[in-house]
N, C-alpha and C positions, 0 to 999 in steps of 0.2 A: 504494500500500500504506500501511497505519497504522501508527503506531509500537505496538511492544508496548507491553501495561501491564501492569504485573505483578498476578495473581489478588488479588481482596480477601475472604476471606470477613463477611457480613454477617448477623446473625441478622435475621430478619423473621419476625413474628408470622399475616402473612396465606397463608405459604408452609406446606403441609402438613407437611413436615418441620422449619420453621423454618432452612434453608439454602437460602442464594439465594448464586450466586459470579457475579462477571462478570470476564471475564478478553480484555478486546482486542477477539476477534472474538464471542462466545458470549456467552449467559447459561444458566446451566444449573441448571436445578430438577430437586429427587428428592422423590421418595414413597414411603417402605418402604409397600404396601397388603397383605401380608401378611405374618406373622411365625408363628411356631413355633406347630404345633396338636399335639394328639393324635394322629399316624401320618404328621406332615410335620414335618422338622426344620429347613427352611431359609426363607430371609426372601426376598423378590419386591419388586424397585423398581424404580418407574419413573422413566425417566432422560429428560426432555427437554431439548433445546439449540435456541436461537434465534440463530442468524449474523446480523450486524447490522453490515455492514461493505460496503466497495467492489469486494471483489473475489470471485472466485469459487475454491472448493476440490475435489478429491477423497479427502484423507484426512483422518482427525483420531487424536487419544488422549485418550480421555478416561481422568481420573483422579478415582477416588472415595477419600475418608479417611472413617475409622469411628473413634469410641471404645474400640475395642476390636477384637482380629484377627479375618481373617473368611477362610475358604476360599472360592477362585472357583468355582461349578458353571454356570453357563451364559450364554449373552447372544447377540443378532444381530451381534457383532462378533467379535475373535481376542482371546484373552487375553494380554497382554503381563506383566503382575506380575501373582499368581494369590493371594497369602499374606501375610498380615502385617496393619497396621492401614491399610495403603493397596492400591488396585489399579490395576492398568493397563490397557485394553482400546482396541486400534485398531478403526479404520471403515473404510469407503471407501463413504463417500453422495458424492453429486455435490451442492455447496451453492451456489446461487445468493448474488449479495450479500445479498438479505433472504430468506431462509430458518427452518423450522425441522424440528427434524430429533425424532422419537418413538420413542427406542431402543429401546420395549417393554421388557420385565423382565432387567433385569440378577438374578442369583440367586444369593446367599450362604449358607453355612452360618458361625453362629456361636454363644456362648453367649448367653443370654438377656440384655435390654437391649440390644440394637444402633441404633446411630443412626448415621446422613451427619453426619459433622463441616465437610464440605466436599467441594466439587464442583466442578470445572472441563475445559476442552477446549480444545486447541490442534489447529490446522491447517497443512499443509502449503503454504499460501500466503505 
């Protein structure tokens, strides 16, 4: 097993969001690719995570930070924190050592200008 390291957030300009976090096991990039229209009020991001470590997992938590608070409405995992300017959402992928994992759209409601201040995942390994 690795020693933890604790999350670093980094701004990167080649990342669509400009939020790239690596934390130990993961690296995990977001993408808001839809935001608030005329007869949809809620924002659509995509969340992936690359495993990059020795050992193998079946759960994780990922945790998303926002600018500003945001309601949880959906995602392929269980919502753990649902409200505020941070969320919580468990998994259970099966992650080999090199892995990556495409959580499809995590989906928020919030008010207008919403951005990922930061992104990261931990595992049960």
């Amino acid at each position: 097993m690795t020693d933890y390291k604790k999350p670093v957030v980094v701004g990167c300009d080649d990342v669509a969001e400009g939020v790239y976090a690596a934390s130990g096991c993961y690296t995990v990039t977001t993408n808001i690719h839809q935001r608030p229209e005329f007869g949809r009020g809620d924002y659509r991001i995509q969340v992936n995570a690359r495993h990059d470590t020795s050992h193998t997992c079946s759960q994780q938590l990922l945790t998303l930070g926002f600018n500003q608070s945001v309601e949880y409405s959906s995602s392929n995992g269980t919502p753990v924190l649902t409200s505020g300017p941070e969320i919580k959402i468990a998994f259970s992928y099966w992650n080999n050592p090199k892995d990556n994992i495409g959580m499809g759209d995590v989906i928020v409601t919030s008010e207008a200008g919403l951005s990922v201040t930061y992104a990261y995942m931990t595992d049960n390994a």
